[in-house]
C-alpha positions as CSV (number, residue, x, y, z in Angstrom):
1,X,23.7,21.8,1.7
2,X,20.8,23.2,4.2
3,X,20.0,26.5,3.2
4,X,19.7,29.1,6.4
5,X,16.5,31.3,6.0
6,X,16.6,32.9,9.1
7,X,17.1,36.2,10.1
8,X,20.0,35.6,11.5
9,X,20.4,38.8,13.7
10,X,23.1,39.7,15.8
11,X,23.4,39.2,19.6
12,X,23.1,41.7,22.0
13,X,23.5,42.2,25.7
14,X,20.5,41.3,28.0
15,X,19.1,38.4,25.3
16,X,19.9,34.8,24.9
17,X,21.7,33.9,22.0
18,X,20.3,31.8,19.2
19,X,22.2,28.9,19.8
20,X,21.5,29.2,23.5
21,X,17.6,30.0,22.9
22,X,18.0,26.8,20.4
23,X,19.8,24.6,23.3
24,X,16.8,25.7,25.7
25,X,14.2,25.2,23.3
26,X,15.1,21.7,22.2
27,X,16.4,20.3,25.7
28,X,13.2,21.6,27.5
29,X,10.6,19.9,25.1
30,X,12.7,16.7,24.4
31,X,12.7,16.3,28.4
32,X,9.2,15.8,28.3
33,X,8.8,13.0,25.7
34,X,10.4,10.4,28.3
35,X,8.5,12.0,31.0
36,X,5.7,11.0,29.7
37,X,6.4,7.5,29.6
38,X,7.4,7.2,33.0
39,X,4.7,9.4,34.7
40,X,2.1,7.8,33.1
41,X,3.1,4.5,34.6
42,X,2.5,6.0,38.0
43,X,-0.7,7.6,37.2
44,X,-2.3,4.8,35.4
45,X,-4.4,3.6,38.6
46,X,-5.6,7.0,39.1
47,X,-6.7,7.3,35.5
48,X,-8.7,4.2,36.3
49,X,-10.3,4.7,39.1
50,X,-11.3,8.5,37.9
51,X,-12.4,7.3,34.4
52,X,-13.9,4.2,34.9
53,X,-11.7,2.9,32.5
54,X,-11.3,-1.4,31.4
55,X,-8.1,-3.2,30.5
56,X,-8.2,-2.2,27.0
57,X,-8.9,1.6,28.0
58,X,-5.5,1.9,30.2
59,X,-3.7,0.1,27.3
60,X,-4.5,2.5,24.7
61,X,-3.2,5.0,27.3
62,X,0.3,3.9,26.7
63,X,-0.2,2.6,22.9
64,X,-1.9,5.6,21.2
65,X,1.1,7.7,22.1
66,X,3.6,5.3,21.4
67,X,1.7,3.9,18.1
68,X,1.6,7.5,16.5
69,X,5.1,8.2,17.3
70,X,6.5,5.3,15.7
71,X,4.5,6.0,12.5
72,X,5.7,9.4,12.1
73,X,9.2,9.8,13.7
74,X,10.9,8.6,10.1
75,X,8.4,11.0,8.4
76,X,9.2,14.0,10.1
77,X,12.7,14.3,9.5
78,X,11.8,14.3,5.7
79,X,9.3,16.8,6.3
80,X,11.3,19.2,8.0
81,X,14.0,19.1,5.6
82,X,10.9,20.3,2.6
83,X,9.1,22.7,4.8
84,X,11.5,23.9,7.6
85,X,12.7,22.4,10.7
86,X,11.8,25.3,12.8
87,X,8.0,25.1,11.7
88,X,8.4,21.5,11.9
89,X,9.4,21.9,15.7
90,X,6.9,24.7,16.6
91,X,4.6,22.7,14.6
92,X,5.2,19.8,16.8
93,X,5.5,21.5,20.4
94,X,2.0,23.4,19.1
95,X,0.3,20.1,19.2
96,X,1.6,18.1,21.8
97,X,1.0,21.0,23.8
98,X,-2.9,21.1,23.0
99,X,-3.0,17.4,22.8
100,X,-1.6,17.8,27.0
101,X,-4.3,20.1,27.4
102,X,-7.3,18.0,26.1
103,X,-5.7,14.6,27.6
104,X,-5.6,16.9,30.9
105,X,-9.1,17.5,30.8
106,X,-10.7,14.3,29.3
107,X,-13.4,13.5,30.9
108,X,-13.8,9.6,29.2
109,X,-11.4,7.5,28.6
110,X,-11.8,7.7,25.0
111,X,-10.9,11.2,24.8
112,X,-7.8,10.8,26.9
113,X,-6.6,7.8,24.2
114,X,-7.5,10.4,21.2
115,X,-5.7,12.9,23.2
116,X,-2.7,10.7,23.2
117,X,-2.5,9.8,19.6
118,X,-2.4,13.3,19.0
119,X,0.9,13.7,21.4
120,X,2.4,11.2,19.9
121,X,2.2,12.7,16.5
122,X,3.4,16.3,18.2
123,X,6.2,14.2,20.3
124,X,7.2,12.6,16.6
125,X,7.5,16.0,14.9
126,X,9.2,18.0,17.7
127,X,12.0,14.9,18.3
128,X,12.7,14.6,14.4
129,X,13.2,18.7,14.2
130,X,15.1,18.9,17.6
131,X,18.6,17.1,16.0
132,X,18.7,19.3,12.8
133,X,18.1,22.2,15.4
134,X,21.1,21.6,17.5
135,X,23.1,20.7,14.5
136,X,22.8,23.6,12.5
137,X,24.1,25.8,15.8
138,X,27.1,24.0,17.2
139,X,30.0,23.4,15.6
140,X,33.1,21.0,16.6
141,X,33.2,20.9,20.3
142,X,30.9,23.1,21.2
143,X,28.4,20.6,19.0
144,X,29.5,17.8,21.9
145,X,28.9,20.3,24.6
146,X,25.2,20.7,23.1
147,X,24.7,17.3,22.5
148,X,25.7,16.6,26.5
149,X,22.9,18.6,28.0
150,X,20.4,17.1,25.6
151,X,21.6,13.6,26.3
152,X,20.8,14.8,29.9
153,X,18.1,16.4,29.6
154,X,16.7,12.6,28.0
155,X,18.0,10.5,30.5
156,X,16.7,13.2,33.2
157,X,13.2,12.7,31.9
158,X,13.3,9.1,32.3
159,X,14.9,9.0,35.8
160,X,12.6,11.7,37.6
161,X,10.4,10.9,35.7
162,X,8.8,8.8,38.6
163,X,9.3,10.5,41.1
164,X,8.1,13.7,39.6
165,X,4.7,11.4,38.2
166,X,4.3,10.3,41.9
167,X,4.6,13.6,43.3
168,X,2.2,15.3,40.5
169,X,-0.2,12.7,41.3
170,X,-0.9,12.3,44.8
171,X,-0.4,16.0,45.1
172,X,-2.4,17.6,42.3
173,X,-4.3,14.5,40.8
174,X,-3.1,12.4,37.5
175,X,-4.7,15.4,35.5
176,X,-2.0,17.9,36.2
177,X,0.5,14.8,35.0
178,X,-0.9,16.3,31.2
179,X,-1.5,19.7,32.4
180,X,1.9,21.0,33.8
181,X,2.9,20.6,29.8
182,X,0.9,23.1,28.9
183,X,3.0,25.9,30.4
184,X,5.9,24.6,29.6
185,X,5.1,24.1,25.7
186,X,3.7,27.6,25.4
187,X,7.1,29.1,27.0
188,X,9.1,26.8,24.5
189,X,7.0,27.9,21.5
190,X,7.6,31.8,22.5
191,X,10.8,31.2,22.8
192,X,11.5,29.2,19.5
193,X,9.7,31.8,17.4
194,X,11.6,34.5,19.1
195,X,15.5,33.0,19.0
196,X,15.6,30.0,17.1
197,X,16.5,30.3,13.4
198,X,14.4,28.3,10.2
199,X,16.6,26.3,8.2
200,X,15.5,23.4,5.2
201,X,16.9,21.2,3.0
202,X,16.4,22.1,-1.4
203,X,17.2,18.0,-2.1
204,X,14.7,16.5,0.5
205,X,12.8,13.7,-1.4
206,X,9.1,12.6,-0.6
207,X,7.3,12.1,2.1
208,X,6.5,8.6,2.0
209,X,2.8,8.9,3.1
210,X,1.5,5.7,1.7
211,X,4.4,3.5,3.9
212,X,3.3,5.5,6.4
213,X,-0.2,4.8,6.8
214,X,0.2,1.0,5.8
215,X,2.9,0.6,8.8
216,X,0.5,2.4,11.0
217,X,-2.5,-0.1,10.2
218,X,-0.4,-2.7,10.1
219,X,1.2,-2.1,13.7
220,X,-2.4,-0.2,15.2
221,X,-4.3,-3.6,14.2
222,X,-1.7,-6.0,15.6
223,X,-1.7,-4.1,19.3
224,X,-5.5,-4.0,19.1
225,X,-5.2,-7.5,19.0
226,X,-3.2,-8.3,21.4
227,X,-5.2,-6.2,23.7
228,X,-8.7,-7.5,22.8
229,X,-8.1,-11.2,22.7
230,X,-7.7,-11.6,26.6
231,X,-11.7,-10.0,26.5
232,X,-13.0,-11.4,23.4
233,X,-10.6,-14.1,22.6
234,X,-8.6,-15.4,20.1
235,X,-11.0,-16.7,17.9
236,X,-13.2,-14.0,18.1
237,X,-14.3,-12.2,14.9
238,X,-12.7,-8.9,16.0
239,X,-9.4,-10.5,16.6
240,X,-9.1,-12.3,13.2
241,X,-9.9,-9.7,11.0
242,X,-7.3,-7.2,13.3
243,X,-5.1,-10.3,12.4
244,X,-5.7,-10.6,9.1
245,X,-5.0,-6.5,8.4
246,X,-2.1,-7.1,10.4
247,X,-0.2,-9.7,8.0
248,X,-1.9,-7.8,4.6
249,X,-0.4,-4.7,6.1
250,X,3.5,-6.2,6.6
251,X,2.8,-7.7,2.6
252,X,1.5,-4.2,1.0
253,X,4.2,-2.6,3.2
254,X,6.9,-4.3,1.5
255,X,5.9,-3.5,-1.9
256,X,4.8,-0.1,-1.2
257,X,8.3,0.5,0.1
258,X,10.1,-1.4,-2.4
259,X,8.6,0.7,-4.9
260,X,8.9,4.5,-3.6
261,X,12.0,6.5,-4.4
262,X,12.1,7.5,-1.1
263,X,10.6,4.8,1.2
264,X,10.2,4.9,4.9
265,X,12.4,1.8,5.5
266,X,14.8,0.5,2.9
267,X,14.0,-2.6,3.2
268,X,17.7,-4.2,1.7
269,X,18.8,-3.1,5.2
270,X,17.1,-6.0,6.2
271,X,19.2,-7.8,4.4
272,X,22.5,-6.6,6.5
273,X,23.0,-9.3,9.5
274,X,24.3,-6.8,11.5
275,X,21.4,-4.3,11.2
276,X,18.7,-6.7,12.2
277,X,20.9,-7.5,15.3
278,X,20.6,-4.2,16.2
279,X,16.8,-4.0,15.2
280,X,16.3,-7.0,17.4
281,X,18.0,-5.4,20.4
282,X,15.7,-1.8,20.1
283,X,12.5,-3.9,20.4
284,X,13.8,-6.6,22.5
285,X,14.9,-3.7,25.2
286,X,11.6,-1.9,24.8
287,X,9.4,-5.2,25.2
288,X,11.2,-7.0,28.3
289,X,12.5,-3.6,29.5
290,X,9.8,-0.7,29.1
291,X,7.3,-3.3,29.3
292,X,8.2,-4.8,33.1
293,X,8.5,-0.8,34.0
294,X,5.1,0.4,32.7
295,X,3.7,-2.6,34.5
296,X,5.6,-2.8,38.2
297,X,4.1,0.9,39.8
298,X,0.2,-0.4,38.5
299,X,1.2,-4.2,40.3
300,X,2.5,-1.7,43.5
301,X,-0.6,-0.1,43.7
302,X,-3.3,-3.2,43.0
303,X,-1.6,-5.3,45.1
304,X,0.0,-3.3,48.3
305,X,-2.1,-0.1,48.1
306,X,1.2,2.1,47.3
307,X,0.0,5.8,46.8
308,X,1.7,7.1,43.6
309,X,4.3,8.8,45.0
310,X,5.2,5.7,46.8
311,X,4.8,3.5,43.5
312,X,7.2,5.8,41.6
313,X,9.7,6.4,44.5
314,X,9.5,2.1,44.2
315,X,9.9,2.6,40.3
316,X,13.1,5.0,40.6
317,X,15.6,1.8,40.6
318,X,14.7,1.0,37.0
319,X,15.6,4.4,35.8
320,X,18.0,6.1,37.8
321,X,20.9,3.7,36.0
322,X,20.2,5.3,32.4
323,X,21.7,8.6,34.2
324,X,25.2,7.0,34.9
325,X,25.7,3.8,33.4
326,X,25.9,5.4,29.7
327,X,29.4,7.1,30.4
328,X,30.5,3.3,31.0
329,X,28.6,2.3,27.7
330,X,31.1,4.8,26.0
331,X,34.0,3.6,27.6
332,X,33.1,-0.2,26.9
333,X,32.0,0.7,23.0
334,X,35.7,2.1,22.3
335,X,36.9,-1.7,24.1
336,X,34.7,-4.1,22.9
337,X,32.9,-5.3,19.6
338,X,29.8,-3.5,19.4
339,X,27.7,-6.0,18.8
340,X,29.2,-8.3,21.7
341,X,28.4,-5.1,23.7
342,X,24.3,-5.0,22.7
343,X,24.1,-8.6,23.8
344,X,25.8,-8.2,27.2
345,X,23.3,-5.2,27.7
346,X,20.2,-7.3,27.1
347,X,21.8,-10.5,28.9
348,X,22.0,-7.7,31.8
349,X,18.2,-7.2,31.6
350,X,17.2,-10.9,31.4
351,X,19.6,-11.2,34.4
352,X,17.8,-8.3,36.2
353,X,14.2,-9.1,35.0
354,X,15.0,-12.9,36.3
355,X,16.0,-11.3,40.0
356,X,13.1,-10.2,39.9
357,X,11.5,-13.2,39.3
358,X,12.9,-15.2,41.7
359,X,12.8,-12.0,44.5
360,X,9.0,-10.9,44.1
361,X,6.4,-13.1,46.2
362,X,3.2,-12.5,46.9
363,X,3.8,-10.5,50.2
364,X,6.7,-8.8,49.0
365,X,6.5,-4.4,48.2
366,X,9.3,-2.5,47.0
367,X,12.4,-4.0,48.7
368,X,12.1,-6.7,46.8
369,X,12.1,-4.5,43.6
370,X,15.4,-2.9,44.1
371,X,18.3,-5.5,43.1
372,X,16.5,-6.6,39.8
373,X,15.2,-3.5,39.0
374,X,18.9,-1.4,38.9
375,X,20.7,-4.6,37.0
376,X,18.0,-4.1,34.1
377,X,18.1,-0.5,34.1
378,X,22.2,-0.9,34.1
379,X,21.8,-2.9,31.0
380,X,19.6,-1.1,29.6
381,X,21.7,2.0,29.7
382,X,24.6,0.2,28.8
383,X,23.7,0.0,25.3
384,X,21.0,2.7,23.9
385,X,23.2,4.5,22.6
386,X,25.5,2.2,21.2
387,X,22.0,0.1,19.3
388,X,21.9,3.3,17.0
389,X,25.8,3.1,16.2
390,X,25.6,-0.4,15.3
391,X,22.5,-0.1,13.4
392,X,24.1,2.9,11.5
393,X,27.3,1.3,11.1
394,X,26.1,-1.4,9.7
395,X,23.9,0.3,6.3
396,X,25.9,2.5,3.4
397,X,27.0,5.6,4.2
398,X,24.0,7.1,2.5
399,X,21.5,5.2,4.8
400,X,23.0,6.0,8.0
401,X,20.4,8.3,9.1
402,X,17.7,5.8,7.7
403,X,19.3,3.0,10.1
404,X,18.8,5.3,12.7
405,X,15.4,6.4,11.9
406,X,14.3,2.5,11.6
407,X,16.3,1.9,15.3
408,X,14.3,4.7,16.7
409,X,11.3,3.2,15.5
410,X,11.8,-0.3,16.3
411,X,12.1,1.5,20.2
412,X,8.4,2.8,19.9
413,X,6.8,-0.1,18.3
414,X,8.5,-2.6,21.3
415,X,7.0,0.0,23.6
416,X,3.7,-0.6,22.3
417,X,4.4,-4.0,21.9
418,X,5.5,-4.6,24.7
419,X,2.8,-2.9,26.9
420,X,0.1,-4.8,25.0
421,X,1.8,-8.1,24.6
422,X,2.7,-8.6,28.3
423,X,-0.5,-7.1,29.2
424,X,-1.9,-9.7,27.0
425,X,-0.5,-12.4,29.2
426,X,-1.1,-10.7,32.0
427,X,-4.8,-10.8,31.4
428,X,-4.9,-14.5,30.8
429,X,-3.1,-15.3,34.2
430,X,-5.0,-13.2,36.0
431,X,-8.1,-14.3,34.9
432,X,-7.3,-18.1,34.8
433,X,-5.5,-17.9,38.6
434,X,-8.6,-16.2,39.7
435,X,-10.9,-18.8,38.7
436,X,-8.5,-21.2,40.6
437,X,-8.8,-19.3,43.8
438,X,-12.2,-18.1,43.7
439,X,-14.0,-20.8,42.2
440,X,-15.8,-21.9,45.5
441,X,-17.3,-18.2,46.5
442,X,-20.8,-17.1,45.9
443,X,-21.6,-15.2,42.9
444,X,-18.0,-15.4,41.4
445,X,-18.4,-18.3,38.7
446,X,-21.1,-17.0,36.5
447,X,-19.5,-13.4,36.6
448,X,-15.5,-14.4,36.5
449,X,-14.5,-13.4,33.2
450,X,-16.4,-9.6,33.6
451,X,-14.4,-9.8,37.3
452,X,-11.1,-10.7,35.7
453,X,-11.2,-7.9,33.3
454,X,-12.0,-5.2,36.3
455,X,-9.1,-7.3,38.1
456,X,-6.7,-6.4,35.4
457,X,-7.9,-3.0,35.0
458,X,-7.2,-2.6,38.6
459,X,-10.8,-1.9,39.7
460,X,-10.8,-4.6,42.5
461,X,-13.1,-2.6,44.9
462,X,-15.5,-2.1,42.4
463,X,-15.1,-5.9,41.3
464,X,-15.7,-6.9,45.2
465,X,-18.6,-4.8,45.4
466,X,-21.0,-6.6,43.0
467,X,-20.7,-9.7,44.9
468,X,-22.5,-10.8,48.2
469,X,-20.8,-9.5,51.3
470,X,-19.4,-13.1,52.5
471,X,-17.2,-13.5,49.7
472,X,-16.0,-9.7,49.3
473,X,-12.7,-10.5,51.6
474,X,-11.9,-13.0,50.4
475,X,-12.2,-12.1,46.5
476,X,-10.0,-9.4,47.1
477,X,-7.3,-11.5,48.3
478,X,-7.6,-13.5,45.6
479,X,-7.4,-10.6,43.1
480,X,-4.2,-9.3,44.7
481,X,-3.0,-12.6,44.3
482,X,-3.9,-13.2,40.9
483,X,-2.6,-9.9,40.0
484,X,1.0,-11.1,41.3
485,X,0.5,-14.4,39.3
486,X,0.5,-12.3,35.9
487,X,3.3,-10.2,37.5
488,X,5.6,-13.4,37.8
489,X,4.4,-15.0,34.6
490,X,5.2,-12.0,32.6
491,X,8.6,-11.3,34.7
492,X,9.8,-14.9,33.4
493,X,8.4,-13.9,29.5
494,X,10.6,-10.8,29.7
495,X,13.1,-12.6,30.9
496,X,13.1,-15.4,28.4
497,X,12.9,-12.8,25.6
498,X,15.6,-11.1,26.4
499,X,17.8,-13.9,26.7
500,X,16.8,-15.0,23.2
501,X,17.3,-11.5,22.1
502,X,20.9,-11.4,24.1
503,X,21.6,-14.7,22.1
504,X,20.5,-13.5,18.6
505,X,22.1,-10.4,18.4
506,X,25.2,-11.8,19.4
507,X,25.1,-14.8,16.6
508,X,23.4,-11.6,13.8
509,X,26.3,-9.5,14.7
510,X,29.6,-11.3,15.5
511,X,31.1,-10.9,11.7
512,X,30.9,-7.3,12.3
513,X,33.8,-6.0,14.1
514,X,32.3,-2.4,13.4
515,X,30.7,0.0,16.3
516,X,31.8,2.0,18.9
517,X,32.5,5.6,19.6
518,X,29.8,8.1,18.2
519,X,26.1,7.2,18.6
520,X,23.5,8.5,16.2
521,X,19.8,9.7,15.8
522,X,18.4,10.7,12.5
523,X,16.7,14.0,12.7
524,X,16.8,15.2,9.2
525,X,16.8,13.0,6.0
526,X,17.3,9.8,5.8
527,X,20.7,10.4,4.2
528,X,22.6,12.7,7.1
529,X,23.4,11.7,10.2
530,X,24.7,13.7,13.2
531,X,26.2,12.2,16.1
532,X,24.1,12.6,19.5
533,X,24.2,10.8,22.9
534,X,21.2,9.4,24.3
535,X,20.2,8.6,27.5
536,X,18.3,4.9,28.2
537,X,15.2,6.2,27.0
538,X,13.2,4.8,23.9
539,X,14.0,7.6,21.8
């Protein structure tokens, strides 16, 4: 049983309760993890154009936040239950508060990537203290009434998160997209020191530090690869050995984990149908969906001109869904088998991802966005909550919270991924269709690889600007068009791996008639569980 080592003093008139201060607290810094996600999508062009960044630079943007979350999110709930949740959680908010303020004012791209490893590893400690938090306050329905506004303050995150990114942007600059965290995480660390009480957990095991840091090379070398191959190719030196860590890492990961008492993935879970079905859904969603999102406001503003706040006014479609369509996730997860119910939600997205396929042209802005766009966000929100209740009901009762842990996971690697495999093919298509349509103007043939990467990266002015004046028009329309090229190539690969992903699921899961009802997110060991509703974020 947790042991309470707080104060525990009594309220009085005039201040916020604990459980309230604790609501506050956890709602408030949890609403910025997704928000993160989606404003960096808007500002990414900005970030270019004021760092001078490449194509690998604006990857690591996304990857080094997403990369170090994964790695630690099963970590942290282990650690809070040894050394307190409520240091865990101040712990947490502490650095991804500093790690805002030095990604805020980076002034190179490598010190806004470093910046955002460093969130992510505060982002991983806050969200695996903020459930045990909540948990330890509420009580019966009072617990669901908690659990509501932080399932809305998720989901609210992700669908403003947009607009809010558009209007930070062209309003204050992609700086203050960091920055306005700062405030806000030193308010919520006041606060939690003030009201919120410490509790722990006498029988947590170990921290499985050596799983740990083998997952993290293993999954850090694979998205390095997948990001340097469209510059240095696949048979480069660089790219083999990344490779080669990658597939020593997935082999020294399984025996590590096989052999600790308390690993960071129990690996027999693996050996449950059902659970992989579930696994398969967290990363397909995060690849086909997360992916197509990061990518659309960047494609917006290369190829139309959108302003940010017209980019993420064109991105709102995606997310606004994951604020309604989860109620009708809940009704359907009482009615239907819940794996049945994952595979409908990713059939949705490969439906939505292929309208968008078959609806985006060349000429086409935001209009053309909006059908696709909501029937992938609807399916989307359809069924993250319900991938954590099948996951969980699918492992012993003693590994429920691990299942959850491993779901939550599997949501941050597809992010990264996702990001860096599409972007992968992206690069490639780009690159290739701009040597189609360039390949009779002066100055482009010798220099089209070095072009295509500042294509990518979004630097098409600066691109233009090295060539002779005659072909500057010219190559700029056929960067914009290249740039749609790897738009439609990676819409139909999202597509196409979400079907598969719809298909597998369905086939892995349809012995379990399991699922439904409660959805789930680790927090604490990997042995509790505590039930939670989440929005369609990858949380």
């Amino acid at each position: 049983m947790d042991t309470d080592t707080g104060a525990g003093a009594p309220h009085r008139p005039g201040r916020l309760s604990v459980p309230t201060a604790t609501l506050i607290a956890v709602s408030v810094t949890t609403f910025m993890l997704p928000l993160d996600y989606t404003i960096v999508s808007v500002a990414l062009h900005d970030i270019q154009e004021s760092l001078h960044t490449g194509y690998a630079g604006l990857q690591w943007v996304v990857n080094g936040y997403t990369l170090t979350f994964a790695a630690l999110l099963m970590a942290g709930g282990t650690l809070g239950d040894r050394y307190g949740r409520k240091r865990l959680f101040m712990s947490g908010t502490g650095v991804f508060t500093l790690a805002s303020l030095l990604a805020g004012l980076a002034g190179s791209a490598l010190v806004l990537n470093l910046a955002r490893g460093v969130q992510g590893v505060g982002a991983a400690l806050m969200f695996a203290a903020a459930v045990p938090l909540l948990t330890q306050e509420f009580q019966g329905r009072a617990r669901a009434r908690a659990f509501a506004v932080f399932g809305v303050a998720v989901g609210t995150g992700a669908g403003l998160g947009p607009l809010l990114g558009g209007l930070i942007v062209s309003g204050l600059g992609w700086r203050w997209a960091f920055l306005l965290n700062v405030p806000v995480g030193a308010a919520m660390l006041l606060l939690t020191r003030a009201r919120v009480r410490e509790s722990r957990d006498p029988r947590a095991g170990r921290v499985d530090w050596t799983g740990m840091a083998v997952f993290t090379a293993g999954s850090g070398a694979l998205v390095y690869a997948l990001i340097a191959a469209p510059d240095s190719g696949w048979s480069s030196l660089p790219v083999l050995l990344a490779l080669a860590v990658t597939a020593v890492s997935c082999v020294a990961f399984a025996v590590v984990e096989r052999r600790h008492s308390y690993p960071m993935f129990d690996l027999e879970l693996f050996r449950r149908p059902a659970f992989v079905g579930a696994s398969i859904a967290a990363l397909v969603l995060s690849v086909s969906y997360w992916g197509i999102f990061l990518y659309t406001p960047l494609y917006l503003q290369i190829s139309h001109g959108y302003s940010p706040l017209e980019a993420g006014l064109a991105a709102l479609p995606f997310a606004l869904p994951g604020l309604f369509v989860p109620r009708l996730g809940e009704y359907l997860a009482h009615r239907m088998r819940g794996g049945a119910l994952l595979a409908l939600g990713q059939a949705l997205v490969a439906a939505g991802t292929l309208w968008l396929f078959l609806s985006v042209s060349a000429g086409s802005g935001w209009p053309a966005i909006v059908g696709g766009a909501l029937v992938s966000g609807a399916g989307t929100g359809l069924i993250n909550g319900e991938m954590t209740n099948v996951a969980m009901s699918a492992a012993p009762d003693n590994r429920a919270g691990m299942a959850s842990g491993i779901n939550a996971t599997m949501r941050q690697i597809g992010v990264a991924l996702g990001f860096a495999g599409l972007g992968s093919v992206l690069a490639a298509r780009v690159i290739a269709r701009l040597g189609d349509l360039s390949s009779g103007e002066p100055g482009v043939a010798g220099h089209l690889h070095d072009l295509g990467k500042q294509v990518v990266a979004g630097n098409i002015g600066s691109a233009a600007d090295r060539l002779p004046p005659a072909s500057r028009e010219a190559f700029v329309h056929a960067s914009r068009n290249s740039f749609y090229s790897g738009l439609h190539l990676i819409l139909a690969v999202a597509a196409a791996v979400a079907l598969a992903g719809a298909v597998a699921t369905y086939v892995l899961t349809r012995h379990d008639g399991r699922g439904g009802g409660t959805t789930v997110v680790a927090g604490g060991s990997a042995d509790s569980t505590e039930a939670v509703p989440t929005a369609g974020v990858p949380l």
